[in-house]
N, C-alpha and C positions, 0 to 999 in steps of 0.2 A: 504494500500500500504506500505512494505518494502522500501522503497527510500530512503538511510540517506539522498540526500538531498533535499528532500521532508522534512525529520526531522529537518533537519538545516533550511530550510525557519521557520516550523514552531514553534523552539524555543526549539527544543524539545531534541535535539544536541548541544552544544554552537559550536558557531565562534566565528573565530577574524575578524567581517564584518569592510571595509573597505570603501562601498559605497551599498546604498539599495534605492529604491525609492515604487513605488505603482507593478511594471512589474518585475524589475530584482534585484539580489543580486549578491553581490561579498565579496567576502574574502579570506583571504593567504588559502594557500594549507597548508595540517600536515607534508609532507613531500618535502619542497622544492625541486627545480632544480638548482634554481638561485637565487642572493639574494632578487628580487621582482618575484613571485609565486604568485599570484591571482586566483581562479577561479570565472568567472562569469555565475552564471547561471540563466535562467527564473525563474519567480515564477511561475507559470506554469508546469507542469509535461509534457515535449516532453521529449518521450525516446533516440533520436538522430536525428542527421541530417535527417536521412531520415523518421524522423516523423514531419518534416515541412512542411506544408498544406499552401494554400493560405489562409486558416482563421486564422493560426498562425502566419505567416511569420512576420507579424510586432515589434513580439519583437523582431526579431533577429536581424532587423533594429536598433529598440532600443538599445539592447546590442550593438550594432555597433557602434553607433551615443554615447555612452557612455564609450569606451571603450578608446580613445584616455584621457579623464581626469580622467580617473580612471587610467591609467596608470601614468599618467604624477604627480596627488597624490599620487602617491607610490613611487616617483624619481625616473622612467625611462625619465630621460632627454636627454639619445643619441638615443633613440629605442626601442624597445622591438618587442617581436613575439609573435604573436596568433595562438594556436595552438587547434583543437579539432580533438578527436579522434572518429569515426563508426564502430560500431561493433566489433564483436572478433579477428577478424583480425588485428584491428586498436588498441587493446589491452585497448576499450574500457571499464576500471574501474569499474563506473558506470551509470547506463542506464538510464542516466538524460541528455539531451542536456546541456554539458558544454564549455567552451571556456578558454583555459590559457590562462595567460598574462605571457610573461616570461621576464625578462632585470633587470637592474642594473649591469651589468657589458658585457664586449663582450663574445657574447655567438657563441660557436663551429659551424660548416656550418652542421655538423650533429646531432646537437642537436633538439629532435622534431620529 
């Protein structure tokens, strides 16, 4: 599989990881938005939202249930916004189920 981040789970890429456990990873983006940029993505290879299955669905819980102190460890203290993108349309990047974190500062209503 071509996946860079497939590469980056497996080392094979560096990051600058931020938070990782046994299910999901996170680390800054290369090219920021805002000054906290995170992505968080499964260790697991879901191509996107719409490759979420009832056998996978629980990491997305995970990333969920996770994404509130991983933000709040990066100093998003007023907020932040999660954003993922589906498909081409969605001017989805890469075709790895990922999730931004954006904040540190007040971020635009059309930002996202």
């Amino acid at each position: 599989m071509d996946c860079i981040f497939c590469k980056i789970i497996k080392g094979e890429i560096p990051s600058t990881k931020v938070y990782e456990d046994e299910k999901i990873l996170a680390f800054k983006d290369i090219n920021p938005m805002a000054p906290v940029h995170v992505l968080v993505i499964p260790k697991e290879h879901i191509p996107s939202c719409d490759g979420i299955t009832a056998q996978n669905s629980a990491v997305v819980a995970h990333i969920f249930e996770n994404i509130p102190e991983i933000a709040k460890k990066c100093g998003c203290t007023n907020g932040y916004r999660v954003i993922t993108n589906c498909g081409d349309d969605a001017k989805q990047s890469v075709k790895h189920l990922h999730f931004h974190i954006l904040g540190g500062k007040s971020l635009p209503e059309n930002m996202g």
